[in-house]
C-alpha positions in Angstrom: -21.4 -57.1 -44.2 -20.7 -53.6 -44.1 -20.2 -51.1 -47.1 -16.7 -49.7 -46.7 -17.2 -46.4 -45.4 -14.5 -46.9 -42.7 -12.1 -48.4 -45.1 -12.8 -45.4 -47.5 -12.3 -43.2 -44.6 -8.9 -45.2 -43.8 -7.3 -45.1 -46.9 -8.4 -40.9 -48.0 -6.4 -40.3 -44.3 -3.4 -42.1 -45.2 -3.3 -40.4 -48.5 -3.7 -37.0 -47.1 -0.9 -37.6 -44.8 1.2 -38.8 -47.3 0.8 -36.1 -49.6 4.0 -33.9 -50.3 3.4 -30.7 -47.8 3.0 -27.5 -49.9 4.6 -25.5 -46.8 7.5 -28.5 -46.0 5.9 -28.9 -42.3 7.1 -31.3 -40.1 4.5 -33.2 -39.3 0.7 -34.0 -40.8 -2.1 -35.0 -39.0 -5.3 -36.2 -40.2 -8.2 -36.6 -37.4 -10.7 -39.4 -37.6 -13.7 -39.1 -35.7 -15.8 -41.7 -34.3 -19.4 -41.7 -32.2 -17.9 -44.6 -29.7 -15.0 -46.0 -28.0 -16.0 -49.5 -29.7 -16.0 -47.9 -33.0 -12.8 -46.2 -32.2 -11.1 -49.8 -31.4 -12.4 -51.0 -34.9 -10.7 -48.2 -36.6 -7.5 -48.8 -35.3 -7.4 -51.8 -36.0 -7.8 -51.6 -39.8 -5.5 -48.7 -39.7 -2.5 -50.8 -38.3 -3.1 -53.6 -40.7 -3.1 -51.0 -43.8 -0.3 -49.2 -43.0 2.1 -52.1 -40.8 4.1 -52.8 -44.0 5.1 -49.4 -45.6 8.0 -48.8 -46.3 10.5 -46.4 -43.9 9.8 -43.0 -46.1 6.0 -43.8 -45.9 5.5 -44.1 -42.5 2.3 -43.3 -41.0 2.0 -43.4 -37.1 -1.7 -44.5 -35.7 -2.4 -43.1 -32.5 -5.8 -43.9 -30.5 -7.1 -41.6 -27.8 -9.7 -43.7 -26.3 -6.9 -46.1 -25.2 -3.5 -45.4 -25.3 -3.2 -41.6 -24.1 -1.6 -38.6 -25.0 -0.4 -38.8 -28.8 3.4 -37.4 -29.6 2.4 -35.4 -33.4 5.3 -33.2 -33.6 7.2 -34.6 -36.1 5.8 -37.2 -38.9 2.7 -38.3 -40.9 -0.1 -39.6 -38.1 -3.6 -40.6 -38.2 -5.2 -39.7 -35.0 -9.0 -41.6 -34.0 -10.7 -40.6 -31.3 -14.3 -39.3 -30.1 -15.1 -35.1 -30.3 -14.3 -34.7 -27.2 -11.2 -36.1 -27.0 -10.1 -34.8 -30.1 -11.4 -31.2 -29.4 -9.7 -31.3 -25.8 -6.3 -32.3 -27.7 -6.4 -29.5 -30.0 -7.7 -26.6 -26.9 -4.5 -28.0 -25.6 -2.1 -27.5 -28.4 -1.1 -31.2 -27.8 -2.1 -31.5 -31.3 -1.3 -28.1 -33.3 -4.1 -26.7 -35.3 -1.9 -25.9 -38.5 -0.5 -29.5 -38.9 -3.8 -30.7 -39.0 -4.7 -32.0 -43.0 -7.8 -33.6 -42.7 -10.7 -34.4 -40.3 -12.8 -36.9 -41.3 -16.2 -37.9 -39.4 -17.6 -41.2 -39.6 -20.7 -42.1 -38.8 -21.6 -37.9 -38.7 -25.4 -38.3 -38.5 -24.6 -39.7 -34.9 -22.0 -37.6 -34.0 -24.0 -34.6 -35.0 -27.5 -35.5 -33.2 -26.3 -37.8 -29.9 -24.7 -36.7 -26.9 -21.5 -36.0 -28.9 -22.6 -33.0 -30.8 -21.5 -30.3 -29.2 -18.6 -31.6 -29.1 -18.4 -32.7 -32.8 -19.8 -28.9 -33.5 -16.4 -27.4 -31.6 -14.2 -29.8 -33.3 -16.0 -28.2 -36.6 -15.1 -24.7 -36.3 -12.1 -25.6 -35.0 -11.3 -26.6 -38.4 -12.0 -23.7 -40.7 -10.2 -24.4 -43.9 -8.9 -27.9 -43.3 -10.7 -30.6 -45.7 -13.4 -32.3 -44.1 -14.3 -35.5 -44.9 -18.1 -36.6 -44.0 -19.6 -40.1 -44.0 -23.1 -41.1 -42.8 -24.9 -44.0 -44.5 -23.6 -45.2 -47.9 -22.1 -42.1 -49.2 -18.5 -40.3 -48.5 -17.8 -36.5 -49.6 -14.8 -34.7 -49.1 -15.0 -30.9 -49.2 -13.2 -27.9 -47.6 -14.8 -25.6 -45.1 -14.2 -22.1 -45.3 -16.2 -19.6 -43.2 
């Protein structure tokens, strides 16, 4: 039985996306960031049964990397998981844009920040000066917003 981080991690996304956009963009993304393809898959998962039933105005679009391809984020709210690489790779090529980003959220960071992935996860990071960043790694979630 697990604690709830990814749900946690589910839910602060689709409120961030949801949020009313101080600068009326067109679209909202909020990245979640995952060590494997497996956990990726699991992710997704819960995200389509939590958001399958809003209602037309509260739309959220679910997009996973590992599987389906290229994700369409110009216009709408949209939760994209996927692993660093991926992610970072997406936003080098302005296939997601950099200032319609809202949140990135990092589960499981402890193994994203020590395992194969981290240089990865360490370009996605400062890729995302002043974007709130959401970090989970045992028991314990914290949202905060990096500046540099």
């Amino acid at each position: 039985m697990g604690t709830g981080k990814t749900t946690a991690a589910c839910l602060s996304a689709i409120s961030k996306v949801q949020k009313p956009s101080p600068r009326g963009k067109d679209s909202k993304v909020a990245l979640i960031t995952v060590p494997s393809k497996v956990a990726c898959n699991h992710t997704y998962k819960l995200l389509r049964k939590l958001v399958d039933n809003f209602p037309k105005p509260f739309t959220v679009h679910i997009h996973n990397i590992s599987n389906m391809g290229l994700p369409k984020t110009g216009y709408g709210n949209h939760i994209v998981v996927g692993v660093p690489r991926g992610m970072d790779n997406l936003m080098s090529d302005r296939i997601i844009n950099v200032e319609s980003v809202v949140a990135v959220l990092l589960l499981e960071a402890m193994t994203l920040l020590v395992d194969r992935n981290s240089k990865a996860t360490m370009k996605l990071w400062r890729r995302s000066t002043g974007i709130a960043v959401g970090v989970s790694k045992t028991a314990k979630c914290s949202l905060f917003t990096k500046a540099m």
